[in-house]
C-alpha positions in Angstrom: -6.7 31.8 -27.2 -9.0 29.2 -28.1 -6.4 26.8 -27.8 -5.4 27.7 -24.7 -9.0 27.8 -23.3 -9.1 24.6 -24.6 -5.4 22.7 -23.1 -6.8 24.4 -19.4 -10.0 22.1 -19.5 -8.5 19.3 -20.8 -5.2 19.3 -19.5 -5.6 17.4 -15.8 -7.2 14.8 -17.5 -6.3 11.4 -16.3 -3.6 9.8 -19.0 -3.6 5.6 -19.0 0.1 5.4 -20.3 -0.4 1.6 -21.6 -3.1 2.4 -23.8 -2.6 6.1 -25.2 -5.4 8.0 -26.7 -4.9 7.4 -30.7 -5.5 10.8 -32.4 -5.2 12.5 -35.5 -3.3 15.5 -36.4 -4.3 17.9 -39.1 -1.2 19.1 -41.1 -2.5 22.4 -41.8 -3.3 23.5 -38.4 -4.5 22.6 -34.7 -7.4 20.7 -34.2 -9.4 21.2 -31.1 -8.1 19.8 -28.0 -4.4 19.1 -27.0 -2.4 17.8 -30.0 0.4 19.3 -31.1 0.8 22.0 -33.6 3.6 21.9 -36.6 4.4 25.4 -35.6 6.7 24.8 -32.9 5.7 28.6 -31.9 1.9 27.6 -30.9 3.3 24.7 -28.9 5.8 26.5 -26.9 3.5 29.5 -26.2 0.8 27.1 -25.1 3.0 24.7 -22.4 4.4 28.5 -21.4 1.0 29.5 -20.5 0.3 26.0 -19.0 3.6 26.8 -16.7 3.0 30.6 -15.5 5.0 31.5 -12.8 7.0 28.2 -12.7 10.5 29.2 -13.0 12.1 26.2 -12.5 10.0 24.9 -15.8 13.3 25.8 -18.4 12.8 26.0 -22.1 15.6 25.7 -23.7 16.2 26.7 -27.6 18.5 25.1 -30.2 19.5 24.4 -33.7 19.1 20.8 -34.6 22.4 21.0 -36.7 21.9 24.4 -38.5 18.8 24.7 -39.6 16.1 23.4 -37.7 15.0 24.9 -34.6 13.7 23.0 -31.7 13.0 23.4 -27.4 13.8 21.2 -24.8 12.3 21.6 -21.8 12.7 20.2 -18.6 11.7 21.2 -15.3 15.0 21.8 -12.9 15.6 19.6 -9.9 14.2 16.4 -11.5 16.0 16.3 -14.5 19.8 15.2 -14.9 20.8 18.5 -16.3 24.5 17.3 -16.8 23.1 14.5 -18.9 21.2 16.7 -20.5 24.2 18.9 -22.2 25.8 15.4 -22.5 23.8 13.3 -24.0 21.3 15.5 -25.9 22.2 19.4 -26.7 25.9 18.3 -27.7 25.5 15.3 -30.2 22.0 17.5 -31.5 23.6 21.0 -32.0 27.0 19.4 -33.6 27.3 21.5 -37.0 27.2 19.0 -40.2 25.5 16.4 -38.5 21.4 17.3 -39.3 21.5 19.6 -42.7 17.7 18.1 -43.8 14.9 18.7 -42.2 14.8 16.4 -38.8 12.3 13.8 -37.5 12.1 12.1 -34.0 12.6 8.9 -35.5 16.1 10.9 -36.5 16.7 11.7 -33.1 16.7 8.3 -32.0 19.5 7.7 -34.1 21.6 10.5 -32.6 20.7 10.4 -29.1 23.2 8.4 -26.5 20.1 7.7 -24.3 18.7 3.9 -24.1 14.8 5.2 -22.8 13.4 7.9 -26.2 9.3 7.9 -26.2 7.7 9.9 -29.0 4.4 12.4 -27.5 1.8 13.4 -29.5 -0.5 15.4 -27.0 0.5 17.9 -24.9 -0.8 16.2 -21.7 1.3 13.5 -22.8 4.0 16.4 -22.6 3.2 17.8 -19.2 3.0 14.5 -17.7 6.8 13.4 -18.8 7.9 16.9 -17.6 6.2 16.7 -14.3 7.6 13.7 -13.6 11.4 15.1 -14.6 11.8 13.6 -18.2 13.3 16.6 -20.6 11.2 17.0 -24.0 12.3 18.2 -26.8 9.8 19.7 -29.4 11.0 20.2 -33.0 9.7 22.5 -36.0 7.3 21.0 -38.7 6.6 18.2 -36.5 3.2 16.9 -34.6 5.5 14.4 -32.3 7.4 15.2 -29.4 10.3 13.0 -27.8 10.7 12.4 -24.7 14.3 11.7 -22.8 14.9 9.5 -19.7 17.2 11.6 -18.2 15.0 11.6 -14.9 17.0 12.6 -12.0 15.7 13.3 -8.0 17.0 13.0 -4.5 15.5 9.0 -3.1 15.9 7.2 -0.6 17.7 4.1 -0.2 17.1 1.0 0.3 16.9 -0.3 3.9 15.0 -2.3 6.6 11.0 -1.8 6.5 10.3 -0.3 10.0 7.1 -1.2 10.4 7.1 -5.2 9.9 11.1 -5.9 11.6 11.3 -9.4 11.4 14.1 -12.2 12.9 14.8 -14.1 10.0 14.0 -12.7 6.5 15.3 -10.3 3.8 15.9 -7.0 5.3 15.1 -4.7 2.4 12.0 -2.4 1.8 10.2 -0.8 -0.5 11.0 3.1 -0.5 9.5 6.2 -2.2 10.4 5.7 -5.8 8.1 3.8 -7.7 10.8 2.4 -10.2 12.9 1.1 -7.5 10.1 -0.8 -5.6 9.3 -2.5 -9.5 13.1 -3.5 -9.7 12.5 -4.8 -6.0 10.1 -7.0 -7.0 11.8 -8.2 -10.3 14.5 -9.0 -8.1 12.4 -11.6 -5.8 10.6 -13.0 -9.5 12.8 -13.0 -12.2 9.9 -14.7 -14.6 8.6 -13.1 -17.8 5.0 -13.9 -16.2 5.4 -11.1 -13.5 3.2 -8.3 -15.7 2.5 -5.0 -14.3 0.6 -2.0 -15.6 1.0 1.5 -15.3 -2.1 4.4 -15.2 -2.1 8.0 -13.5 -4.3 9.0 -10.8 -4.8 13.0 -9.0 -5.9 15.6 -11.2 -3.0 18.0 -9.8 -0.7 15.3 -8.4 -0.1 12.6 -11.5 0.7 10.4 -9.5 1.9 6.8 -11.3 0.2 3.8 -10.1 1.4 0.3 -11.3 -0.6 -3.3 -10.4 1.1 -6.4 -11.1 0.4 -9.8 -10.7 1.7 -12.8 -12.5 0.0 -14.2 -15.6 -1.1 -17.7 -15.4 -1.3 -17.6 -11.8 -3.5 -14.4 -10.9 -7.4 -14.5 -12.2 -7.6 -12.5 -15.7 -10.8 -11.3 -13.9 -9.5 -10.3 -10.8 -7.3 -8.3 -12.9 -9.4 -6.6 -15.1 -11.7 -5.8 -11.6 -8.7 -4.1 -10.3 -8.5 -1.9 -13.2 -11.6 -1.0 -13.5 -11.7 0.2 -9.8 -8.7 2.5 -10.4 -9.6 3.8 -13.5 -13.2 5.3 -11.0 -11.1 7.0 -9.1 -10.7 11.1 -10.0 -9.6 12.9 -6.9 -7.3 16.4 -7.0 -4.4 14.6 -5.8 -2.9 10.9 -4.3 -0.3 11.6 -1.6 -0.4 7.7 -0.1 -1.6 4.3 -1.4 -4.1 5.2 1.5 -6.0 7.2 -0.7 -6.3 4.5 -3.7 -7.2 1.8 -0.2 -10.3 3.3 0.4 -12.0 3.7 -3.3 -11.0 0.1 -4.0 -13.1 -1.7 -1.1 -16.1 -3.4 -1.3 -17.1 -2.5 2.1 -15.9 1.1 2.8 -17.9 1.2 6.4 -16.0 -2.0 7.9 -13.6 -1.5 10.4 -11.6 -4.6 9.0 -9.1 -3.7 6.6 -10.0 -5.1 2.9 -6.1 -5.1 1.1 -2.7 -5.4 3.2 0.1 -2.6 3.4 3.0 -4.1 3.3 6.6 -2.3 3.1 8.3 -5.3 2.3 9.2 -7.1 -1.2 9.2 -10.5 0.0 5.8 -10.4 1.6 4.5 -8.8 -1.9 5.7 -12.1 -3.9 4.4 -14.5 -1.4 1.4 -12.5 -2.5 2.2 -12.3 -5.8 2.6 -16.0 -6.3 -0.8 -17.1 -4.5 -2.8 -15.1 -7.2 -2.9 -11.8 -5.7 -2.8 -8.6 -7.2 -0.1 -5.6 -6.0 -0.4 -2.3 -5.9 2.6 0.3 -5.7 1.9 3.5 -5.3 4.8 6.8 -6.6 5.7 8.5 -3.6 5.2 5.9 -0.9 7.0 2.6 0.7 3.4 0.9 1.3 2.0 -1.4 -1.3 -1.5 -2.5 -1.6 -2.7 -6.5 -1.9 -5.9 -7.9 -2.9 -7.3 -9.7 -2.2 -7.1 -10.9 1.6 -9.2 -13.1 4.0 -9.2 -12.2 7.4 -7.0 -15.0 8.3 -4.3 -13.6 6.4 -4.6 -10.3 8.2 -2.8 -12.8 11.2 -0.4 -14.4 9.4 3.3 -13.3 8.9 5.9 -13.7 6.3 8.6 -14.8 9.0 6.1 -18.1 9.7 7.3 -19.2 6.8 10.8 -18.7 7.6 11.2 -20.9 10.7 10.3 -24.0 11.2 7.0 -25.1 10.9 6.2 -26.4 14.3 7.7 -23.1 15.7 5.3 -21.1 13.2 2.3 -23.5 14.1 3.0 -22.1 17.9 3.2 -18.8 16.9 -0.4 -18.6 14.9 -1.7 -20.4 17.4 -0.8 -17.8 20.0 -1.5 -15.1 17.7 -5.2 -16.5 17.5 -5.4 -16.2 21.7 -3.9 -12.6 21.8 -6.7 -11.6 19.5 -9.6 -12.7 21.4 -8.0 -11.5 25.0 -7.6 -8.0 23.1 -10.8 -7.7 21.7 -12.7 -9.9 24.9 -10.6 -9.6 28.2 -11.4 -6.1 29.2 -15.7 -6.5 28.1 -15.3 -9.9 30.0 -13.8 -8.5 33.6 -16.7 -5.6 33.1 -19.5 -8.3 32.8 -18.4 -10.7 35.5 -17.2 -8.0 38.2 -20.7 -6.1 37.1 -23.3 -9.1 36.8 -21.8 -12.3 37.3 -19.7 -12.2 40.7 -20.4 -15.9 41.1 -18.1 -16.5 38.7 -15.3 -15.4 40.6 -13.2 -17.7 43.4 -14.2 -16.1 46.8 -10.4 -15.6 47.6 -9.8 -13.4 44.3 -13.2 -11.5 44.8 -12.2 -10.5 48.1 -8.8 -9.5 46.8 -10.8 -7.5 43.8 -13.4 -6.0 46.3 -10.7 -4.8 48.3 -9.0 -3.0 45.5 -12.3 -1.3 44.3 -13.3 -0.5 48.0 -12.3 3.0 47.3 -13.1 3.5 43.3 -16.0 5.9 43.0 -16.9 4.3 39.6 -18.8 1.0 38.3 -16.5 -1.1 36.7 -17.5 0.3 32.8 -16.6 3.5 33.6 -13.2 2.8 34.8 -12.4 0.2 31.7 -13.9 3.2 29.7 -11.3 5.7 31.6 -8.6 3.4 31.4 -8.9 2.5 27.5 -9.1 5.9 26.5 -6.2 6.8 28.9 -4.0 3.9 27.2 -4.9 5.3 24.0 -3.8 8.4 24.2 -0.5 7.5 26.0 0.1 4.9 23.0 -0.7 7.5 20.2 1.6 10.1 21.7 4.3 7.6 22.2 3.9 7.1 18.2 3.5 10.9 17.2 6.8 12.1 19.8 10.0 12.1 18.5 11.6 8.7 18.5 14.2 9.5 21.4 11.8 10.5 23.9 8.7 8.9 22.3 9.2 5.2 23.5 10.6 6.9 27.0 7.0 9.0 27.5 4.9 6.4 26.7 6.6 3.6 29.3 6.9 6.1 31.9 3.6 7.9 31.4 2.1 4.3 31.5 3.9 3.6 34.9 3.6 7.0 36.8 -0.5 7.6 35.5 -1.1 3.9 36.4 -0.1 4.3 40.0 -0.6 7.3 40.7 -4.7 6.5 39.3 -4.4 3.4 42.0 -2.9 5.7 44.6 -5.7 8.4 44.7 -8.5 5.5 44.1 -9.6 6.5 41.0 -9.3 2.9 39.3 -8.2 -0.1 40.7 -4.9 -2.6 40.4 -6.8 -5.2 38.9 -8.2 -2.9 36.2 -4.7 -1.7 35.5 -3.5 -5.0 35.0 -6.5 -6.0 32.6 -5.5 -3.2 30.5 -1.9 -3.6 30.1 -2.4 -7.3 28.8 -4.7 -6.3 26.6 -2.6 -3.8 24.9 0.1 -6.3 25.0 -1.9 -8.6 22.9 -2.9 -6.4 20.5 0.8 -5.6 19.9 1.2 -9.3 19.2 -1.2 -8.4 15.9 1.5 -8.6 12.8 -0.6 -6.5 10.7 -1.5 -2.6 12.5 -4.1 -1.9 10.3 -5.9 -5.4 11.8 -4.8 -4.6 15.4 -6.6 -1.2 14.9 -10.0 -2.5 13.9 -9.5 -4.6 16.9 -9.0 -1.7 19.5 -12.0 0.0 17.8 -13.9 -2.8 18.6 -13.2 -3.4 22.1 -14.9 0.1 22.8 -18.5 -1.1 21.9 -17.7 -4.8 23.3 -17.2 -2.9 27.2 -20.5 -0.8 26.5 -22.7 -4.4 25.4 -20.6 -6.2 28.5 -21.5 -3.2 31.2 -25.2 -3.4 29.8 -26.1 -6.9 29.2 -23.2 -8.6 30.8 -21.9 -12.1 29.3 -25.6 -12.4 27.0 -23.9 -8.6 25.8 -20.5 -10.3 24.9 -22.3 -13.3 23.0 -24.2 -10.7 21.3 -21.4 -8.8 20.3 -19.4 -11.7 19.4 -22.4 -12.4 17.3 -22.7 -9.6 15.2 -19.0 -9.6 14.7 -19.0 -13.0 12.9 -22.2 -11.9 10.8 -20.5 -9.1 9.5 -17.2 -11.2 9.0 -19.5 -13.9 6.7 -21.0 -10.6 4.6 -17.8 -9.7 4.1 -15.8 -9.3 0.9 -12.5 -8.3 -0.5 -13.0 -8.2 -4.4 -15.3 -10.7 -4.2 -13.5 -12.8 -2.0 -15.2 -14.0 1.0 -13.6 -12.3 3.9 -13.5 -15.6 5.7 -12.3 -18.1 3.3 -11.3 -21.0 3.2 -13.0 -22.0 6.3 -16.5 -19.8 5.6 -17.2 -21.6 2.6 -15.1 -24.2 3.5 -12.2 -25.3 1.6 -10.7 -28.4 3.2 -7.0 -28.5 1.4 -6.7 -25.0 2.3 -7.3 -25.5 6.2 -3.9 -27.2 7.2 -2.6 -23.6 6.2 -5.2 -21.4 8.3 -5.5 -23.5 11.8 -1.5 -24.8 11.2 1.1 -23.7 9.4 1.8 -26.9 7.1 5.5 -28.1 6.4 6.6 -26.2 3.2 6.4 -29.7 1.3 2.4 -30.7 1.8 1.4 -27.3 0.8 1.0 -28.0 -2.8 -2.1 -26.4 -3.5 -2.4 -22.5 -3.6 -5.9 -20.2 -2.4 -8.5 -20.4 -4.6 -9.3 -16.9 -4.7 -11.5 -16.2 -7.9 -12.2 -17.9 -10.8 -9.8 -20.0 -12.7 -6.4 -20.1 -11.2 -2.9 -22.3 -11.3 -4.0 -25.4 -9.0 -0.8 -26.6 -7.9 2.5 -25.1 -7.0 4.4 -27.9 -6.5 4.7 -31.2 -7.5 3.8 -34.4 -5.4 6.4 -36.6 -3.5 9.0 -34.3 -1.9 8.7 -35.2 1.5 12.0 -35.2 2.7 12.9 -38.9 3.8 16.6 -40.6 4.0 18.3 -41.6 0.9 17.9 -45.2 0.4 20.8 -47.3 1.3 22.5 -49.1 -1.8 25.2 -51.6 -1.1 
């Protein structure tokens, strides 16, 4: 009972499967803590007591051969129990074949299955079980072996729905963490692509893997991302949402510090400019660190098309920002304080429109915000055949029907709908979210201090920008400290042959990325 007293304290612990705990076994009898016993009795009746009242944990006995009794246990729906009988029971219990006394480095010689790992702790045993590998636990021994015979209902691969794109690869990362590894291989087939592997959630075990590419990424950088992750002890990680916010430097910013990204291609762009990814079992969202805020507006489709075409498109990207996060606080403060401003024809028109709207002009941005909102987050939480339809129509028939009984006016109506049609323009959501959280306090600082309000606001948002920083990366690089190769990237986006340099992020890093002198020019003429 000791034992087992013992194995329930210890047996959530968090298990970094690179670097496994290197213990010692007594051969006489079990040493305090979790591992294993030579009497395959104690070990059976102590995982049997870790899994009361799981009846889909099976433990299955057998002879190895004739003579030497052993378990296998797997837990039912994630294992491939046809495989199982295949691959393990029937070349195992074969009479003849194992007359001496069996070892797992024996078992590696009999088993028809390419992935064996030998255990030594129980943790180590209940972690390969939980996440559906069969183990099979044999008399007289202090190692356990470990099948891959995995086996679970995924899903496959298909088109990210959250970034569609025009022209690029149209797969996506999905729930299973080994496919979105494979995903990855598939875009950099180089031996330098490293990725390691820990387990986070005290009940969930969830896998985490980061990768990056050696030689390209910061050995610092890397070994800061480690550290982060091995901080974190939490009951359970459901989403890479969790891990996001224990791993950023700032956790009280509303700008996003790592990109989600549900596609591979954008990961090893990432990837090969130094960055660091993290994929998370269980989700189609992988973290990457770290980012600058100018990359929370850039796209993996502007690389993709030409680069004049994906010049325009930053550049417009750049104006739908500021008229999401300044248009609405900028109507308040003129219409409120600065009437001047406004051409006498289009104030009459204006004045005309609010002639009957009981409300200064804050309170009716304030109503209308709020109202388009909520219209957009039901549109997103609805059902997808009627969820686009709500949204549109409730957008039209609360719009005019607020106009119609003078409760706001056109011209606010109008305000709002561009501004939520810039802030769709934002490729990344979790940027175009900080953005609509900001416009909020921007309409409070316009309808109290007018266009000194705005400046003020505007201030304070570039203060916190320049105190920013994503794992040490300052949030506004390269232009805040400025890095002047780096620019043509950030204000244009540079023809694919003059980007030869990559970010400086941290530390040392590879330079270059290309070579000099492939400008594409016409072949000289020879006669």
């Amino acid at each position: 009972m000791h034992l087992i007293r013992n194995l329930r304290k210890k047996k959530y612990k968090k298990i970094d499967l690179l670097e496994p705990k290197q213990q010692k076994a007594d051969p006489e009898k079990l040493v305090e803590g979790d591992i294993l016993s030579r009497n395959l009795s104690i070990n059976v009746e102590c995982l049997k007591s870790v899994y009361t009242d799981c009846p889909d944990v099976i433990f299955r006995n057998f002879l190895l051969g004739e003579i030497t009794a052993a378990v296998i246990i797997y837990l039912e729906g994630l294992a491939n129990i046809e495989e199982i009988d295949h691959s393990v029971l029937q070349p195992l219990m074969r009479p003849g074949d194992l007359e001496q006394a069996v070892t797992p480095d024996m078992l590696n010689q009999k088993l028809t299955v390419s992935k064996v790992n030998p255990l030594n702790t129980l943790a180590e045993i209940i972690e390969q079980v939980s996440i559906g590998n069969p183990v099979i636990l044999i008399d007289g021994q202090i190692q356990a072996v470990s099948v891959g015979l995995a086996k679970w209902e995924k899903r496959a691969v298909e088109e990210p729905i959250a970034e569609s794109v025009v022209r690029g690869p149209r797969d996506g990362f999905t729930e299973t963490l080994g496919v979105n590894i494979s995903l990855l291989r598939r875009k950099l087939k180089s031996p330098d692509l490293k990725w390691k592997k820990t387990t986070l959630g005290k009940y969930s075990q969830t896998q985490i893997v980061y990768m990056y590419m050696k030689g390209i990424a910061d050995d610092t950088l890397v070994e800061e991302v480690h550290n982060r992750l091995n901080r974190i002890d939490i009951d359970g990680i459901l989403e890479s949402g969790y891990i996001e916010e224990y791993l950023e430097d700032d956790p009280y910013s509303p700008f996003p510090q790592m990109i989600s990204t549900e596609r591979p291609d954008s990961a090893a762009a990432h990837l090969l400019e130094g960055r660091v990814v993290i994929l998370t079992d269980g989700t189609p969202f992988a973290l990457i660190g770290p980012v600058t805020f100018y990359s929370l507006l850039q796209s993996p489709e502007d690389y993709y098309q030409r680069f004049m075409i994906g010049t325009l498109i930053r550049w417009l990207r750049y104006s739908f920002l500021l008229i999401a996060l300044l248009l609405p606080s900028s109507y308040v403060a003129i219409l409120t304080f600065h009437q001047e401003m406004i051409p006498t024809t289009l104030l009459l028109s204006v004045a005309e429109s609010r002639e009957k709207v009981p409300f200064p002009a804050l309170i009716e941005a304030l109503l209308m915000e709020i109202t388009f909102e909520a219209l957009r987050e039901a549109g997103i939480r609805l059902p997808k055949q009627v969820g686009s339809a709500v949204s549109i129509v409730g957008a039209l028939v609360i719009g005019d029907a607020a106009v119609s009984a003078g409760l706001v006016s056109a011209p606010m109506v109008m305000v709002v709908a561009i501004t939520g049609i810039a802030s769709f323009a934002i490729p990344r959501y979790n940027a175009s979210i900080a953005i609509r959280v900001l416009r909020f306090p921007m309409i409070f600082f316009a309808g109290t201090l007018g266009l000194l309000g705005i400046m003020l606001g505007i201030l304070l948002i570039i203060v916190h920008l320049c105190t920013l920083r994503s794992f040490g990366v300052p949030y506004l690089s390269p232009m805040a400290p400025l890095e002047g190769a780096e620019v043509k990237d950030v204000l244009l986006r540079a023809p694919w042959w003059s980007i030869r340099k990559r970010p400086h992020l941290t530390g040392n890093y590879n330079k270059y990325r290309q070579s000099k002198g492939q400008k594409p020019s016409p072949a000289d003429g020879n006669d």
